[in-house]
C-alpha positions as CSV (number, residue, x, y, z in Angstrom):
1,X,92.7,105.8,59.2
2,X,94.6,104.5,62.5
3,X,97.9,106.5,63.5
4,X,101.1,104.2,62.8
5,X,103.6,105.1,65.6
6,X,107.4,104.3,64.5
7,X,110.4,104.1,65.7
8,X,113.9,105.4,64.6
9,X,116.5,104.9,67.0
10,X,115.9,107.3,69.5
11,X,113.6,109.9,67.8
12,X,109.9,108.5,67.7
13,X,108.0,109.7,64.6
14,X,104.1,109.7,64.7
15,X,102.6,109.1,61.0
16,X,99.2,109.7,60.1
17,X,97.5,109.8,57.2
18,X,100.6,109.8,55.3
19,X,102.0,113.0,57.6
20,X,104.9,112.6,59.8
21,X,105.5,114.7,62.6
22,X,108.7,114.6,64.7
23,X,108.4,114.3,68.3
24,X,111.3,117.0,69.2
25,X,109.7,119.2,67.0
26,X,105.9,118.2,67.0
27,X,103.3,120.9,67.2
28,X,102.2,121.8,71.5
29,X,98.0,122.4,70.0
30,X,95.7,124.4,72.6
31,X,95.5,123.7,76.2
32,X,93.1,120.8,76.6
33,X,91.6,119.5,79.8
34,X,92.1,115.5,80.1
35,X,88.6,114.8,79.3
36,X,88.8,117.2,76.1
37,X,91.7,114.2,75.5
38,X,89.2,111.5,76.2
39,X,91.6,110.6,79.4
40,X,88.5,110.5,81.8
41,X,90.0,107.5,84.6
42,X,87.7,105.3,86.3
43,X,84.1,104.6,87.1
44,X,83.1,107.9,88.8
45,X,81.2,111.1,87.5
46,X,83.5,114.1,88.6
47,X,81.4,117.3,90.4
48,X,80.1,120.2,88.1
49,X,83.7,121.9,88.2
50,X,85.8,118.7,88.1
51,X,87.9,120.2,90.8
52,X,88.6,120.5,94.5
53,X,85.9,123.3,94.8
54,X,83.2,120.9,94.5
55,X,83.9,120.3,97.7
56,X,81.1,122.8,98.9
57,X,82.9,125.5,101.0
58,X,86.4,124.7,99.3
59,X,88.3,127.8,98.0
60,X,91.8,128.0,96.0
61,X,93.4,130.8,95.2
62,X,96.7,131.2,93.0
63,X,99.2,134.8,93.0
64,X,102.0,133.9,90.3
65,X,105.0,135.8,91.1
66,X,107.5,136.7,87.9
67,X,110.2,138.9,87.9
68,X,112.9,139.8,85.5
69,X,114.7,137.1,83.5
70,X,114.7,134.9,86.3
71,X,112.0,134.9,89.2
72,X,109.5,132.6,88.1
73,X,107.3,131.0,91.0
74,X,104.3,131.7,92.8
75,X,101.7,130.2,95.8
76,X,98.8,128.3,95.9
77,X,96.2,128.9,98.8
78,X,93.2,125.6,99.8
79,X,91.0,127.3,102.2
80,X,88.8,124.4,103.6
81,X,85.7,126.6,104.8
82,X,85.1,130.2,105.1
83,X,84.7,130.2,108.9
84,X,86.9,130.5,111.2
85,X,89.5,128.0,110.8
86,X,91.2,128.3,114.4
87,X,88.2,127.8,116.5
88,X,86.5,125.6,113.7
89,X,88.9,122.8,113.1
90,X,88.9,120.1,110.7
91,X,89.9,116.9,110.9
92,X,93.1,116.4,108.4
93,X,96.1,113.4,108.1
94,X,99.3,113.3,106.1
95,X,100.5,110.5,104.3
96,X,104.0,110.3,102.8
97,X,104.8,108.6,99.4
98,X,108.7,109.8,99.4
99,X,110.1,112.2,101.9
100,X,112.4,113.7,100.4
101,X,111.0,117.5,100.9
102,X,110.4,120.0,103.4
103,X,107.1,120.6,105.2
104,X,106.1,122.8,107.6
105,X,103.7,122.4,110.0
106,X,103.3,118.7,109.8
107,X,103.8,117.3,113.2
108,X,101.2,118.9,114.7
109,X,98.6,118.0,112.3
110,X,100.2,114.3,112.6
111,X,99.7,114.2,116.4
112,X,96.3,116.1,116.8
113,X,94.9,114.7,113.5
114,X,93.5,118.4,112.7
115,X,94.5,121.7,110.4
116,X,93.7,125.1,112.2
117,X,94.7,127.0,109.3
118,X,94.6,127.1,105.1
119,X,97.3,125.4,103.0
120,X,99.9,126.7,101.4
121,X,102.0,125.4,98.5
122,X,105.2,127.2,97.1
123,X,108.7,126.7,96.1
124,X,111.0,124.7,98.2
125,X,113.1,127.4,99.5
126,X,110.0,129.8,100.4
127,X,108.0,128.0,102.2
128,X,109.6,129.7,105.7
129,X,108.8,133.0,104.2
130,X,105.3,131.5,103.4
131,X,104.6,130.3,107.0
132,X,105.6,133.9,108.7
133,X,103.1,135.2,106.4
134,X,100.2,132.7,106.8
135,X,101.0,132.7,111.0
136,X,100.6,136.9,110.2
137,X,97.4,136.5,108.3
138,X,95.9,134.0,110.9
139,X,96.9,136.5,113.8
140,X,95.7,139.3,112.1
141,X,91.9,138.3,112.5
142,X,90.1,139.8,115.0
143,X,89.0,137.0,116.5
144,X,92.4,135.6,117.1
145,X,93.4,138.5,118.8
146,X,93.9,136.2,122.1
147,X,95.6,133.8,120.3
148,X,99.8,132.7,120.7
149,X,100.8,130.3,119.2
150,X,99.8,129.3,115.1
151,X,100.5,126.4,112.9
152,X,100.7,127.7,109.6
153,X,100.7,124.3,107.0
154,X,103.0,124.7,103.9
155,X,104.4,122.3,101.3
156,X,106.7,122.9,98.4
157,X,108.4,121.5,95.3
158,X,111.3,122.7,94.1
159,X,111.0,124.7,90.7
160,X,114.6,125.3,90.8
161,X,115.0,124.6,87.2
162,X,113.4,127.6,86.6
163,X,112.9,129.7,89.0
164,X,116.2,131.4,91.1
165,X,114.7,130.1,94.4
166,X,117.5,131.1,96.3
167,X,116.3,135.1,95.7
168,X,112.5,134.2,96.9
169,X,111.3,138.0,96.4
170,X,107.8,138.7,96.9
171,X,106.8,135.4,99.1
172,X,104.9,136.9,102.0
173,X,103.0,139.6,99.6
174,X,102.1,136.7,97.3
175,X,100.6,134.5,100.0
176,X,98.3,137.4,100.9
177,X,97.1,138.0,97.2
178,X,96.5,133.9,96.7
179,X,94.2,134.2,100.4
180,X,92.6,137.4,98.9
181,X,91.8,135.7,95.3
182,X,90.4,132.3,97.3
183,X,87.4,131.0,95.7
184,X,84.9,128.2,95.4
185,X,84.1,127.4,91.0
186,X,86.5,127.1,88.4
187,X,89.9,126.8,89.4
188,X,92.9,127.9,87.1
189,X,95.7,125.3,86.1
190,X,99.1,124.9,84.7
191,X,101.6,127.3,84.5
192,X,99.9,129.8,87.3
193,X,101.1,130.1,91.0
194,X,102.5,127.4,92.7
195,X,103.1,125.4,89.8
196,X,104.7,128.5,87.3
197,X,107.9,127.4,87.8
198,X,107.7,123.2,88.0
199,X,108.3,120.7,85.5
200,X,107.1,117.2,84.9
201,X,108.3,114.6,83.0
202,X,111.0,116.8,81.5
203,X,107.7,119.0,79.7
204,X,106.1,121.9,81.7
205,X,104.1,121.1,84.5
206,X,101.9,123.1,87.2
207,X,98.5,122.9,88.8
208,X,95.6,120.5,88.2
209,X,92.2,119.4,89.8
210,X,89.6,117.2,89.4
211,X,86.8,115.6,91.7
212,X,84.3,112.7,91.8
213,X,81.1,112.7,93.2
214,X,79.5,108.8,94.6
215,X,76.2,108.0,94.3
216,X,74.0,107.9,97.0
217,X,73.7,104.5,97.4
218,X,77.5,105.0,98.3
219,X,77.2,108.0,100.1
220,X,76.9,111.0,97.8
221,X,80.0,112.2,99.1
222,X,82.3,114.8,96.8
223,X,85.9,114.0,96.6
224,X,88.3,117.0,95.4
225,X,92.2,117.0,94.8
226,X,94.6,119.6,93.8
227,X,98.0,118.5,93.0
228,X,101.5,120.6,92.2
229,X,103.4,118.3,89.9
230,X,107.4,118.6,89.5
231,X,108.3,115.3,89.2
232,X,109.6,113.0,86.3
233,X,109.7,109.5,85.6
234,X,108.1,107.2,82.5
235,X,105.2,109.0,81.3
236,X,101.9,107.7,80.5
237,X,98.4,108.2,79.8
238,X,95.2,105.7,80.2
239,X,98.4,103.2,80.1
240,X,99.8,104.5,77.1
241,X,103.2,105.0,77.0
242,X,103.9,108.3,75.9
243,X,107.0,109.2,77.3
244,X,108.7,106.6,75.6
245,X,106.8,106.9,72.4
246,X,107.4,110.6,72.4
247,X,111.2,109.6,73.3
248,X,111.8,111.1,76.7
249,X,111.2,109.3,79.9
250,X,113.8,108.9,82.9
251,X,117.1,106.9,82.9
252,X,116.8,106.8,78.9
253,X,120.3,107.9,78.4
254,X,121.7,105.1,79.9
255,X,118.8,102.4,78.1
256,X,120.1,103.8,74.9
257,X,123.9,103.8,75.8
258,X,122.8,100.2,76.9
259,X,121.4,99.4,73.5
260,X,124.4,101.1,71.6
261,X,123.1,104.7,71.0
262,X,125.0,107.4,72.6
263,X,122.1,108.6,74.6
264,X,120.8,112.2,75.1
265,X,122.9,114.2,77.7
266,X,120.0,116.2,78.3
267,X,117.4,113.5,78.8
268,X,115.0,113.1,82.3
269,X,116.2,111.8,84.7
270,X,113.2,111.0,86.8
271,X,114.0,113.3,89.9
272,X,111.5,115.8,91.6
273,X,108.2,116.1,93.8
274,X,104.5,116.5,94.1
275,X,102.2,117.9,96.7
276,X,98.6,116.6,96.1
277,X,96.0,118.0,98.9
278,X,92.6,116.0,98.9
279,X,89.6,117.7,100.6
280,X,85.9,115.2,100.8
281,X,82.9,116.4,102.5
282,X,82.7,112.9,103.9
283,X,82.8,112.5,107.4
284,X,86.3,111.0,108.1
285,X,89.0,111.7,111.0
286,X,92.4,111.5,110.8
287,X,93.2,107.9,110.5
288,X,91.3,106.6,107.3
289,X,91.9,110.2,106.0
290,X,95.7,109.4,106.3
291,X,94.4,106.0,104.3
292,X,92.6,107.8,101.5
293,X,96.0,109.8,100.9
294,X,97.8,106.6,100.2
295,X,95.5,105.9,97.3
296,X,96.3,109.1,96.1
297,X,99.9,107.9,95.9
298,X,98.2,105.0,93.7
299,X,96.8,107.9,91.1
300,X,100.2,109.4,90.9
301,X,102.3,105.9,89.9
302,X,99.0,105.1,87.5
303,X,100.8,108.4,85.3
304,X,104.3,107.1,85.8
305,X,106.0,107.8,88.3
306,X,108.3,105.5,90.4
307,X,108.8,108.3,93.4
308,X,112.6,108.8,92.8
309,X,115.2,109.0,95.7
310,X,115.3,112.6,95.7
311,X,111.3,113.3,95.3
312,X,109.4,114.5,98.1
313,X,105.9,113.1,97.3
314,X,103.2,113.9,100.2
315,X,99.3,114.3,100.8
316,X,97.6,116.3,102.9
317,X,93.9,115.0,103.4
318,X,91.1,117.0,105.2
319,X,87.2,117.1,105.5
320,X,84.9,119.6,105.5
321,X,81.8,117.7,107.3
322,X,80.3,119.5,110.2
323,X,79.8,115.9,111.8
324,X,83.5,115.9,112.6
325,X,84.5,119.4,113.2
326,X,86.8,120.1,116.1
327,X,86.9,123.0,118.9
328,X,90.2,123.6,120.3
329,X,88.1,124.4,123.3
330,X,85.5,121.7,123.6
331,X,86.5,118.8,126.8
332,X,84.5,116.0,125.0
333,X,84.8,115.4,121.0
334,X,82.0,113.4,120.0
335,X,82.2,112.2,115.7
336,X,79.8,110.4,113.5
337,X,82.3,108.9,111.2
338,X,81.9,106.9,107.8
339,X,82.9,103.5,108.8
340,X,85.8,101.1,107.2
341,X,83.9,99.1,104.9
342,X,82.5,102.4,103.2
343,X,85.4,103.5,102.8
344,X,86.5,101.7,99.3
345,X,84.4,103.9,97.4
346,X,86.3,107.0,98.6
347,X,89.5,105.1,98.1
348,X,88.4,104.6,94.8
349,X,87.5,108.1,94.0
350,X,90.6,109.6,94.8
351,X,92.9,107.4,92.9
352,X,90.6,108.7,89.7
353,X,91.0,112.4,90.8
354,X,94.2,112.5,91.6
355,X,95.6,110.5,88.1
356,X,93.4,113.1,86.3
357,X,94.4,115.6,88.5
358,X,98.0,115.2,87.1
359,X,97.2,115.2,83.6
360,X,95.1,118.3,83.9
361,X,98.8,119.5,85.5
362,X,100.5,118.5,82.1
363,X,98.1,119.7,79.7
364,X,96.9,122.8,80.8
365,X,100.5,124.0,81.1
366,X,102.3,126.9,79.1
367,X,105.5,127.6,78.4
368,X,108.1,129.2,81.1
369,X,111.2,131.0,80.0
370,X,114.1,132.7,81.8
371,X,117.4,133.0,81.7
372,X,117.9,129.4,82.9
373,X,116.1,128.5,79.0
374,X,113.2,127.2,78.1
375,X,110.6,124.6,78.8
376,X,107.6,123.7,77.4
377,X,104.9,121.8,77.4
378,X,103.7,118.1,76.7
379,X,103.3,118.2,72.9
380,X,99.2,117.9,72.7
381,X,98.9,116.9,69.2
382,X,101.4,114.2,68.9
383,X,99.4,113.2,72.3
384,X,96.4,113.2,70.6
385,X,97.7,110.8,67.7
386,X,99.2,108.7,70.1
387,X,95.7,107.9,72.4
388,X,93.8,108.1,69.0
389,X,95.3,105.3,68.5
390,X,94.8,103.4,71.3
391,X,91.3,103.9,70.6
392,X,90.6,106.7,73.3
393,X,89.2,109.8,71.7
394,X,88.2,113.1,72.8
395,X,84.4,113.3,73.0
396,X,82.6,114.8,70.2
């Protein structure tokens, strides 16, 4: 039997099979990958670990910090290779969707096109703390012994709903546990370091991955993203629209004042940021990397969101090719570059990663309490109903 969804006033009920099931109160189910959901966007296969790691030499690495009734954050390492990253450059862009945000270490990668050291992603008040202790771990190498001057690359969204970021305890020892725990496979998601503390959509949100992987006769190439989702907005899903049909989605207070109902205080409102980091073994320098990070943006409206005034929504692209590799020392750079018209393809491929990316954010998250309250996650069953009956099922 087909799912019925009705409406009554402002509290969306989900009926199946004669069972009704409110949306404030409906059941979360188990953490579900978006392909469990049957939410598998686009054309393109993803790579063996549908994540940024399939990016061969890619490594992530998470240390969630809690403390107390209150301290609930964490950081979120992308190593690009496991050489040295100093002397062994890669070619890297940034592309801004809304900067409203904070992010270190930018305009040097803008102007020389290149990242000399991993990525860090935090909360928005750490990310100073962060840097000290990436520029520390960079300096620390033996081969860097010679070296002065470091450009550490951090980004941040604030999980202040959550998370009492003005304390920031714990910041530079977590950064060196997330660069100890960096590795290439499966990566963990939700609710686990950078993305412990954020929210999405007014439901928990965190960490997600996925990748795609051309075919040859496009390349072959592997496209990986990693994104830390803490934004709001109107939710939806394969172009369903959940948020509404689960009755929370931004400015809905004043749509149902509007329409005569007092409206929920409490509802979203829309506000907050993302950080998505792309990583392709493609060989691609700065300027059409900067171009594959607006497409991202692309993946990140496709679930909803209409990059609020006071969201800081930014992506950091890099590639891992050795065809494009860069020596701080070398007087003559000479590149073998994928050309413009190939490029589509990868455009393509990161919009898909990056919208699935962000549901993998949403449903692999678990609930965070402190003092602040409580927040949980995207109910998965009612979810389920709703796509069910849209006609997109989970595989079987």
């Amino acid at each position: 039997m087909t799912p019925m969804i009705q409406f009554s006033g402002t509290c969306t009920r989900l009926v199946a099979i004669g069972v009704a099931v409110s949306a404030a109160v409906a059941p979360v189910g188990a953490q579900a990958r978006a392909r469990a959901m049957g939410l598998a966007p686009g054309v393109f296969t993803p790579g063996p670990n549908n994540a940024i790691t399939d990016v061969a030499g890619v490594r992530v690495g998470h240390e969630t910090v809690t403390m107390g009734d209150s301290i609930r954050t964490g950081v979120t390492a992308i190593v690009p290779h496991g050489g040295d990253l100093y002397r062994d450059r890669v070619p890297a862009a940034l592309h801004v969707g809304n900067g409203f945000g904070k992010l270190l270490g930018v305009t040097q990668l803008r102007e020389l096109g290149e990242l000399e050291t991993p990525i860090l992603l935090t909360c928005t008040l750490c990310i100073w703390q962060a840097g000290e202790a990436l520029a520390q771990y960079m300096l620390a190498k033996p081969e860097n012994a010679n070296v002065r001057s470091i450009n550490p690359v951090v980004g941040e969204t604030n999980d202040g709903q959550l998370n009492a970021t003005r304390a920031r305890p714990g910041i530079a020892a977590a950064v060196n546990r997330a660069l100890a725990n960096a590795d290439t496979g499966r990566v963990a998601e939700g609710s686990v370091g950078a993305g412990h503390g954020t929210v999405m959509f007014g439901w928990k949100g965190g960490i997600g991955t996925s990748s795609r992987k051309l075919p040859a006769s496009l390349g072959g190439y592997t496209v990986g993203v990693i994104v830390q989702g803490n934004y709001g907005g109107v939710l939806q899903m394969a172009g369903v629209p959940v948020g509404q049909l689960l009755g929370r989605y931004a400015f809905q207070r004043d749509v149902e004042r509007a329409a005569g109902s007092p409206g929920d205080v409490g509802a979203e409102r829309g506000d907050g940021s993302c950080m998505i980091v792309i990583a392709t073994d493609a060989p691609i320098l700065s300027r059409n990397l900067e171009r594959m990070g607006a497409r991202a943006v692309m993946g990140l409206a496709r679930t909803g969101s209409s990059a609020s005034n006071g969201s800081g929504d930014y992506v950091i692209a890099f590639s891992t090719s050795s065809r494009v590799r860069r020596s701080p020392d070398a007087p003559l750079s000479t590149n073998d570059e994928v050309g413009n018209e190939a490029m589509s393809a990868l455009f393509q491929a990161v919009t898909e990663a990056t919208e699935e990316a962000l549901y993998d954010a949403l449903l692999m998250a678990t609930p965070v309490s402190t003092r602040a309250g409580r927040v949980n996650p995207l109910p998965r069953d009612s979810v389920r109903l709703l796509l069910d009956a849209r006609g997109i099922r989970a595989p079987r």
